[in-house]
TORROPA-643107 format. One line per 3 residues: for each residue y, x negated, z negated of C-alpha. Coordinates in Angstrom, 1 decimal. Each point is the difference from the previous one (the first is absolute). Example, Ala and Ser with C-alpha at 12.3 -4.5 7.8 and 13.67 -1.06 7.14 Angstrom:
! residues 2
-4.5 -12.3 -7.8; 3.4 -1.4 0.7
This chain:
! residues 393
-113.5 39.7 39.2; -2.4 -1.3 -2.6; -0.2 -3.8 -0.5
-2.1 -2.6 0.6; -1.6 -2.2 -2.2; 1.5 -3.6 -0.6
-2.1 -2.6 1.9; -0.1 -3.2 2.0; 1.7 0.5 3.3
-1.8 -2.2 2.6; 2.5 1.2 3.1; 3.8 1.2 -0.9
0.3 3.3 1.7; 3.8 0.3 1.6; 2.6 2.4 -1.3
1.8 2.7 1.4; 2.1 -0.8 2.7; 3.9 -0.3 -1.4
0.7 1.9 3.5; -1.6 3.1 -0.7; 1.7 3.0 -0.4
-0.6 3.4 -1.5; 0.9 1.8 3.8; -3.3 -2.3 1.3
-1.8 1.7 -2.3; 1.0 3.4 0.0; 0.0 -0.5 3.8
-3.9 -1.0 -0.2; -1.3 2.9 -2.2; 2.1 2.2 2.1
-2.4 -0.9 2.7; -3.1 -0.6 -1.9; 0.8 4.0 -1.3
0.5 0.9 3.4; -1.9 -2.3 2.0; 2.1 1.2 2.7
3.2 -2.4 0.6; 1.8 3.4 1.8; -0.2 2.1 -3.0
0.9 -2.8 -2.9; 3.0 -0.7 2.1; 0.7 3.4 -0.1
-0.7 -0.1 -4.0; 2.4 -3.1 -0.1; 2.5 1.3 2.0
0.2 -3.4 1.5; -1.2 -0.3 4.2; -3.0 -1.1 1.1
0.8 -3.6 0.7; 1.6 -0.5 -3.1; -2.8 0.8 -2.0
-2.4 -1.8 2.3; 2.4 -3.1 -0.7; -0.5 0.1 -3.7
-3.8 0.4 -0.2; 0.0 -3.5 2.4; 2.4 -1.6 -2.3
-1.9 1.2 -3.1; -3.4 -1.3 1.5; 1.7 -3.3 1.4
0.9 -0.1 -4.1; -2.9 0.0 -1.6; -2.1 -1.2 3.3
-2.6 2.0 0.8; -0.8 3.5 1.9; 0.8 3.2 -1.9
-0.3 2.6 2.7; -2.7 -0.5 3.0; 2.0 2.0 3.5
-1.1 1.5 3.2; 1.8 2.3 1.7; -2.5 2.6 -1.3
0.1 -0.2 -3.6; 1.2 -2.2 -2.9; -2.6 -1.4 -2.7
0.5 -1.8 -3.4; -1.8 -3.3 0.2; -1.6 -1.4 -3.2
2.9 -2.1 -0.9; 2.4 3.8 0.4; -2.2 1.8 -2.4
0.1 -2.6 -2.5; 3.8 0.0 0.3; 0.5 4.1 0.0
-2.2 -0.2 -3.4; 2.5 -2.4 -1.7; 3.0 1.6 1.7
0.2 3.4 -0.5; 0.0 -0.3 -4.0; 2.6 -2.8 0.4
2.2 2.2 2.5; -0.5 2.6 -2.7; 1.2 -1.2 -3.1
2.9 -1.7 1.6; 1.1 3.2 1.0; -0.4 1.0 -3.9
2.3 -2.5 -0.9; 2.3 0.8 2.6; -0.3 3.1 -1.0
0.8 -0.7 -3.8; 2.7 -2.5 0.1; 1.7 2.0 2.6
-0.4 3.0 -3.1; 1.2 -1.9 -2.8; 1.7 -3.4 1.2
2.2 0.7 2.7; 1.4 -3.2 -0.1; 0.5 -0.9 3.6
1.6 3.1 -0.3; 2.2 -1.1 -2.9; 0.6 -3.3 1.7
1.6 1.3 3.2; 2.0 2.4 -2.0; 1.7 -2.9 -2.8
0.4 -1.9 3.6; 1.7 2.3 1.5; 2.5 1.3 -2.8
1.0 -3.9 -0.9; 2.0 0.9 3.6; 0.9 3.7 -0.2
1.3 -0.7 -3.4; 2.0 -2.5 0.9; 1.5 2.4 3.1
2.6 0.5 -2.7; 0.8 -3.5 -0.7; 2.2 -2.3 2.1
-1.1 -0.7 4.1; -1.2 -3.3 -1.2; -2.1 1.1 -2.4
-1.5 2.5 1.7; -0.5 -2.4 2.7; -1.6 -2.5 -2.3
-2.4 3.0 -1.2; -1.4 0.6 3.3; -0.3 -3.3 1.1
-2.3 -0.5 -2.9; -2.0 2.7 0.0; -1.2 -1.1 3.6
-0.3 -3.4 -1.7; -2.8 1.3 -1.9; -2.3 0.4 3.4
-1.7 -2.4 1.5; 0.3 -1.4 3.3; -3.4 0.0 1.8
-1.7 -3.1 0.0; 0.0 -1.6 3.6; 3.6 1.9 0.8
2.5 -2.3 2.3; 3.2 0.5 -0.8; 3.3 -1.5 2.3
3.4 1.0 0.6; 1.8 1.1 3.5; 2.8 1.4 0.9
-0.4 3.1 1.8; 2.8 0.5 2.3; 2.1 -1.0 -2.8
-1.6 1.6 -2.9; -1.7 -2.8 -2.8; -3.3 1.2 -0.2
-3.6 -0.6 -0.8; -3.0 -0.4 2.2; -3.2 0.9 -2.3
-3.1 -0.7 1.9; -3.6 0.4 -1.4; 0.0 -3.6 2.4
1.5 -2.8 1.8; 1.4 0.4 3.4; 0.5 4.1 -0.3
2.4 1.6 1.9; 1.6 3.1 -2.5; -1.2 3.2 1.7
0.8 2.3 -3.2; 4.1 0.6 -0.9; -0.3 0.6 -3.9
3.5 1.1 -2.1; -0.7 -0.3 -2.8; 1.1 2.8 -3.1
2.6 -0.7 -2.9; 2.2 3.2 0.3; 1.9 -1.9 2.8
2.0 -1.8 -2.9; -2.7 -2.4 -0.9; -2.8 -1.5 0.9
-0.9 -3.5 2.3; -1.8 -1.5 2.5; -1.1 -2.5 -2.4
-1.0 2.3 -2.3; -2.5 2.1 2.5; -2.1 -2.9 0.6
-2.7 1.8 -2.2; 0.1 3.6 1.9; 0.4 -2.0 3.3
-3.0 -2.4 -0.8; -1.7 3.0 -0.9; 0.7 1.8 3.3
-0.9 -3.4 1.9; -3.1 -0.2 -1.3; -0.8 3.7 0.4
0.5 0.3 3.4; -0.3 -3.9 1.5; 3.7 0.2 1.2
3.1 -2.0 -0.6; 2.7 2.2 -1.7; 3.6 -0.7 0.6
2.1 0.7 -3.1; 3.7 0.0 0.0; 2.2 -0.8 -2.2
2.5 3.0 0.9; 3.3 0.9 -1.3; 0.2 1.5 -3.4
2.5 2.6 -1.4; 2.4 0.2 -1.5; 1.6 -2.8 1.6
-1.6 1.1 3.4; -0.1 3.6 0.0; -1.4 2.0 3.2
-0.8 -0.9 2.4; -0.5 -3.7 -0.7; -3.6 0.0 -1.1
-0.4 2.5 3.5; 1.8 -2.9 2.1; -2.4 -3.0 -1.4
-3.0 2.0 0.4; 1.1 0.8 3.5; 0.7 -4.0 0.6
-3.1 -0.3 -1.4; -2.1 2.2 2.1; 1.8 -1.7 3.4
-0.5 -3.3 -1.3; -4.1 1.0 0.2; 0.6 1.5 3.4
1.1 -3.1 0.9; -2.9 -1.8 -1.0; -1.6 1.7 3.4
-3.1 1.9 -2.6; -0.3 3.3 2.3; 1.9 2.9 -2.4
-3.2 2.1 -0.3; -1.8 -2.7 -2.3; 2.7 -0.4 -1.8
0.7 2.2 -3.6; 3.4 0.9 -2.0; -1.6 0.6 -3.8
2.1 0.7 -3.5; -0.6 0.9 -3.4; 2.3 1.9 -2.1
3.9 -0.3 1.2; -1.8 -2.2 2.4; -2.1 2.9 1.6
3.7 2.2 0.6; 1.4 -2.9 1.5; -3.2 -0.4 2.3
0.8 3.8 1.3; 3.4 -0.7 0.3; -1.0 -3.0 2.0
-2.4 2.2 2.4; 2.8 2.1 0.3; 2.8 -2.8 1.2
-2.7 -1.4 2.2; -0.1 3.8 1.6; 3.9 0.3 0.3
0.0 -3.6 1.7; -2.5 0.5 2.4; -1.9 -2.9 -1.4
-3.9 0.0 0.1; -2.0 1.6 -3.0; -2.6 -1.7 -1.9
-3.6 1.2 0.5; 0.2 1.0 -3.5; 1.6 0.1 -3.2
-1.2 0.3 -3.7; 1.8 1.5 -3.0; -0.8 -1.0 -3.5
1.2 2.6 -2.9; 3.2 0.1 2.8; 3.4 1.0 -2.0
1.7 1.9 3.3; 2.6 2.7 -1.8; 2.6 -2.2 -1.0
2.8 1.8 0.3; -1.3 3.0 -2.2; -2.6 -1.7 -2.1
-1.8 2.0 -2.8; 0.6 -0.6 -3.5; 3.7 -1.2 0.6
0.2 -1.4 -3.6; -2.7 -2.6 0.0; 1.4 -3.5 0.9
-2.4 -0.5 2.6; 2.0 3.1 1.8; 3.1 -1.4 -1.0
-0.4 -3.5 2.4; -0.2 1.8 3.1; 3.7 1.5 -0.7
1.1 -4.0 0.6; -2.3 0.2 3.4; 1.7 3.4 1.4
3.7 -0.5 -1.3; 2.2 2.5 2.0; -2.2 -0.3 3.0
-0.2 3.6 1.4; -3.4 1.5 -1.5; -0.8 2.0 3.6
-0.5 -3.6 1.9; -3.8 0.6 1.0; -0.3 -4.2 -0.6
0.8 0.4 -4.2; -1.2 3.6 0.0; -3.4 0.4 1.2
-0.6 3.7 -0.7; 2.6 0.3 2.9; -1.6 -2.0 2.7
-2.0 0.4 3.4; -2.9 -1.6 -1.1; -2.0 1.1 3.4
-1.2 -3.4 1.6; 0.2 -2.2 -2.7; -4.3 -1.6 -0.1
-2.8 1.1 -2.1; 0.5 -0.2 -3.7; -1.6 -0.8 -2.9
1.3 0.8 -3.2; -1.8 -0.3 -3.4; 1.5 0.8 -3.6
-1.4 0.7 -3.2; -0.9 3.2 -1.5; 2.1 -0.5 -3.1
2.8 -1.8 2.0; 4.0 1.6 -0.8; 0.7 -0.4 3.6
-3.2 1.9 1.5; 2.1 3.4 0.5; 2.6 -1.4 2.4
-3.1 -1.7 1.4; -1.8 3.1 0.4; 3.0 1.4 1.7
0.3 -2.8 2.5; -3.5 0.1 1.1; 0.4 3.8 0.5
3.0 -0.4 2.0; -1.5 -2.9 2.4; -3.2 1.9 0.5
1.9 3.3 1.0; 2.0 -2.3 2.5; -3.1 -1.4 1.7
-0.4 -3.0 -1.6; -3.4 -1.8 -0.6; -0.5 0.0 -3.7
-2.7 -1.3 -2.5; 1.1 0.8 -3.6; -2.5 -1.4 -2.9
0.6 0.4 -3.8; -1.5 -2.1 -2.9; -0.5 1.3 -3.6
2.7 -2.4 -1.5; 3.3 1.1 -1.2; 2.0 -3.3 0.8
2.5 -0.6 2.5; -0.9 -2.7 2.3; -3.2 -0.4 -1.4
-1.4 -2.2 2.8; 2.2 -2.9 -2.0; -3.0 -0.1 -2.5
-2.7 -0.9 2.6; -1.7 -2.8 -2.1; -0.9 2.7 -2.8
0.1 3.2 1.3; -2.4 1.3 1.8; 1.6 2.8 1.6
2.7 -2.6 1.6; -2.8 -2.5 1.7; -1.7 3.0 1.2
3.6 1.5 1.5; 0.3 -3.5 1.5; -3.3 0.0 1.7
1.1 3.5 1.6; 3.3 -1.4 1.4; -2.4 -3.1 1.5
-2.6 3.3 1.3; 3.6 2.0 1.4; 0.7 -2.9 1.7
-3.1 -1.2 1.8; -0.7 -2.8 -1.5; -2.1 1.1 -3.4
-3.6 1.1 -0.5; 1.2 3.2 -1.3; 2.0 2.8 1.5
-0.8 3.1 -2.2; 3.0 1.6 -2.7; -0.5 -0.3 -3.8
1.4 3.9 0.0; 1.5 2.0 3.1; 3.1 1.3 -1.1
């Protein structure tokens, strides 16, 4: 862009809006390119409505008419040209620089990795300590601006009600992840927010039982409570969700499962994040992080389909949606469950990410790959613009 010559300014012109994002803008030349909202859709990999959403929002931005419609064709007004003309070589060379700090940076990268081993380091340490680790790597996230945070007790069990609002009523179980020796209500305000926000629905978060002073099946029996105690609250079970990342997603099956052996009404669905479900043979039995679930199982018999997953009935349980990282230590077992669930009839989206963190939805605020795995739980859900995969596994 060449630049102008210095000058009186008789009128100040306004500046970008704060609001606009690099999606309205990709989304717009999609459609200039296309001139066909179908086909950039299509290109996107977003629906229809979704991308018709963000072209308003972009023009309500910068306030004026980008695109003229009719139900026959799509045009560029003056004001769209003008735009495509300073856009595409802005588009472009932020996807250089994506491109080359990705290359020789990597320090998100780096970031979630010296997050991550401050607590897997310290899985050899004392309980406390390891404790302490985890609670402060989720210390390092933030909590969404505008989150509403207040306590309950669900049937018994102190939890969390994390609502994106006042005056929600939870409609999302989350257990959180921690290896089922660790990890806190408190301390998944930041994933929870995240998930609130996402999707526009409260998320109850329980404060379950941890091992080893709770082994099996505690953390089964307060996520049960749990579950009941939102029954109760009269929401019909088919909007309602059971979600869980890491330890959290196993314990989420094994929930499904109990709900099935009870007789008790499924969810309408159920979302896995990087789920840990083979706890009683884990791989790698020398890491530390293999070594907590040994305090979880203690001599409870490894062929009970509720600890061991890989020996379950999972026919009946809802749709799922399960999403892990490419890189992730936990992705074969993961694999395996999503083969077993499909071959037993079960409703299953799978979507992979090019990361190679566990959990890596804990890094929302700086990772991209994590928002955009967000906005796809929101799309598997209902109640997101976009419902496309980031990779079908």
């Amino acid at each position: 862009m060449s630049e102008r010559p210095a000058g009186p300014r008789l009128l100040g012109t306004p500046s970008a809006a704060d609001a606009i994002e690099f999606k309205h803008l990709r989304a717009f030349v999609a459609v200039a390119g296309e001139l066909n909202f179908s086909r950039a859709a299509n290109r996107l990999f977003v629906s229809q409505p979704a991308l018709s959403r963000q072209i308003k929002a972009l023009e309500q931005l910068i306030g004026c008419q980008l695109l003229r419609r009719s139900t026959h064709r799509v045009e560029l007004t003056l004001a769209g040209e003008a735009l495509l003309g300073a856009t595409l070589p802005l588009l472009s060379d932020m996807d250089d620089a994506i491109a080359l700090t990705r290359s020789v940076g990597g320090e998100v990268n780096a970031r979630v990795t010296q997050l991550w081993n401050s607590v897997v380091e310290d899985g050899g340490s004392g309980l406390a300590e390891m404790r302490e680790a985890f609670e402060a790597l989720n210390a390092h996230m933030p909590v969404p601006e505008g989150t509403v945070v207040r306590p309950v007790q669900a049937d018994g069990v102190s939890s969390l009600v994390v609502a994106p609002g006042p005056e929600h009523r939870p409609g999302v179980l989350h257990l959180h992840g921690g290896g089922y020796i660790a990890g806190s209500a408190f301390g998944y305000r930041p994933l929870a927010g995240a998930l609130a926000a996402a999707t526009g629905a409260a998320i109850l978060l329980p404060d379950y039982r941890l091992a080893p002073e709770h082994p099996f099946p505690a953390a089964l029996d307060d996520a049960l409570r749990a579950y009941r105690w939102l029954l109760a609250q009269g929401t019909d079970p088919s909007r309602l969700t059971i979600s869980g990342d890491s330890a959290g997603g196993g314990l989420a099956v094994s929930l499904l499962l109990k709900l099935k052996q009870q007789g008790l009404p499924q969810p309408g669905k159920a979302v896995l994040l990087c789920p840990v479900v083979d706890v009683v043979d884990p791989p790698d039995g020398g890491s530390p992080v293999t070594r907590w679930f040994s305090h979880y199982v203690r001599e409870h018999p490894p062929s009970d389909p509720l600890l061991n997953i890989f020996e379950a009935d999972l026919s009946g349980l809802p749709p799922l949606l399960v999403q892990s990282g490419t890189g992730d230590v936990t992705l074969p077992e993961t694999r395996r469950f999503v083969d077993q669930a499909r071959e037993q009839g079960l409703d299953v989206r799978f979507d992979l990410y090019p990361v190679g963190t566990h959990v890596f939805h804990l890094f929302w605020s700086f990772l991209p790959e994590a928002a955009d795995a967000l906005e796809q739980v929101a799309g598997f859900l209902g109640t997101g613009e976009s419902g496309a995969s980031a990779e079908a596994g």
